[in-house]
C-alpha positions in Angstrom: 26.2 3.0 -26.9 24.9 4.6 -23.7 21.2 5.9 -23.2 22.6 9.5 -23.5 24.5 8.8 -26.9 21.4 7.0 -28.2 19.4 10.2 -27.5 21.8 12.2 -29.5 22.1 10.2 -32.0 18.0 10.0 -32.0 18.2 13.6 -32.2 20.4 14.4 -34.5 18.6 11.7 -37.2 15.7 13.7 -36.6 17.4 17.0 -38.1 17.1 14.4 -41.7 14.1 12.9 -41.0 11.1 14.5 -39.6 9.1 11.7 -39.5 11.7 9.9 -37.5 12.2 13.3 -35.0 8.3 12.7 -34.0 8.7 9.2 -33.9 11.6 9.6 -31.3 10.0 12.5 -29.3 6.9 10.4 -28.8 8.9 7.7 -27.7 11.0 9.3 -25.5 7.9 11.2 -24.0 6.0 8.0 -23.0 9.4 6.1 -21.6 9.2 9.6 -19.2 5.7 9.1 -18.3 6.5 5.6 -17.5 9.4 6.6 -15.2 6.8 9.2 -13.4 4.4 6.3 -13.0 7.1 3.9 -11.7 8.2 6.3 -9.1 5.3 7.6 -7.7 4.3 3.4 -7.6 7.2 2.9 -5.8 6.6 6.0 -3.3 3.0 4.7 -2.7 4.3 1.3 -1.5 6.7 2.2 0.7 4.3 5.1 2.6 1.7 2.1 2.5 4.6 -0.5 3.8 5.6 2.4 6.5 2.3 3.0 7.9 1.1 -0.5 8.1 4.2 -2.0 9.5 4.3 -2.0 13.6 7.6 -0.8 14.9 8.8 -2.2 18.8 9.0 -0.2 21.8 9.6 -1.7 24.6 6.7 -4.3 25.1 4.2 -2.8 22.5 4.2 -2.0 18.9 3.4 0.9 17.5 2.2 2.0 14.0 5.7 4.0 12.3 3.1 6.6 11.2 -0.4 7.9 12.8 -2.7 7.4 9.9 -6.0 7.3 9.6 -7.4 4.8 7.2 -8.8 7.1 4.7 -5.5 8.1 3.9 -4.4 4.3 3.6 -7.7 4.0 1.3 -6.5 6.9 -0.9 -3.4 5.7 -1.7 -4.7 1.8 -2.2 -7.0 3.8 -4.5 -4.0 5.4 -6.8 -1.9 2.3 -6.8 -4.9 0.6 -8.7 -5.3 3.9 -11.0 -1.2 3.7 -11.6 -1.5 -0.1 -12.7 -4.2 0.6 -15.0 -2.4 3.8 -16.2 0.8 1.3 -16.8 -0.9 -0.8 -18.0 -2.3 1.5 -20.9 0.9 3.1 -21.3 2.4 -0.1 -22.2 0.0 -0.7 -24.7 0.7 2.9 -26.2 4.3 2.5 -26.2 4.0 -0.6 -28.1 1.7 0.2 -30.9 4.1 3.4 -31.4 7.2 1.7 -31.0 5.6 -1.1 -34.6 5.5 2.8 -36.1 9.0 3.7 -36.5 9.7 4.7 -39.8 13.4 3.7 -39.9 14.6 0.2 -38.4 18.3 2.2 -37.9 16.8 4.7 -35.7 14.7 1.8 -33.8 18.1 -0.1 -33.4 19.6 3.2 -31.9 16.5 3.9 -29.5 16.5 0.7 -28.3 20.4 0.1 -28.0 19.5 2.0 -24.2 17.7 -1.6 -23.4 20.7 -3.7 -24.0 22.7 -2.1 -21.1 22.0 -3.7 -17.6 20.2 -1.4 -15.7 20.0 1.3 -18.1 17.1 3.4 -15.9 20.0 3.7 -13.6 21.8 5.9 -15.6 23.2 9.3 -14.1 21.1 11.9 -16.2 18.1 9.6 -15.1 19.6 9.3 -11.5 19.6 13.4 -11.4 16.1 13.5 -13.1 14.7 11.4 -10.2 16.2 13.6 -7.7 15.5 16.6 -8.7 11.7 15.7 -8.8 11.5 14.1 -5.2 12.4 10.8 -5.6 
């Protein structure tokens, strides 16, 4: 079952069971905020990597970007708030995913994880896109 299917099926359960409907929303709403974190992670790293890493022209190197350390400070700063944000959204997304109220539902949310490379899906692909990443 592919990560969209598992959503609808997620979603249509929910119409039965309410309890199940929040469950799933919450769920879903935290793997989101976990993407967001990923990406802007993975943004942060590469701006670091480009500004830090000399480029050769000619007989001298030169930075890729003019940046003044501040800047290079900042963002340090916000990779160490995004690990500690992970690092709590993990936690959250475990103590709600030992709340499910139905293990058929569970077995349908998590189905996504069994595919290789599920974050690589197309709606997810589009998602990342259309917010700048």
């Amino acid at each position: 079952m592919g990560s969209h299917a598992a959503v609808e099926t997620i979603l249509s359960y929910g119409l039965r069971a309410p309890a199940a409907c929040s469950w799933a929303h919450q769920m879903i709403e935290l793997d989101i905020l976990r993407c967001e974190i990923v990406q802007r992670e993975s943004y942060l790293i590469e701006k670091c990597r480009q500004a830090t890493e000399p480029v050769e022209n000619g007989d001298h190197l030169y930075p890729q970007e003019e940046l003044d350390q501040q800047k290079l400070d900042e963002w340090h700063e916000e990779l160490k708030t995004l690990n500690q944000d992970y690092w709590s959204l993990e936690r959250r997304i475990y103590a709600n995913d030992k709340r499910c109220p139905d293990p058929p539902l569970k077995r349908a949310y998590m189905a996504r994880d069994n595919r290789r490379q599920w974050y690589l899906c197309r709606w997810l692909r589009e998602d990342c896109a259309k917010r700048g990443g």
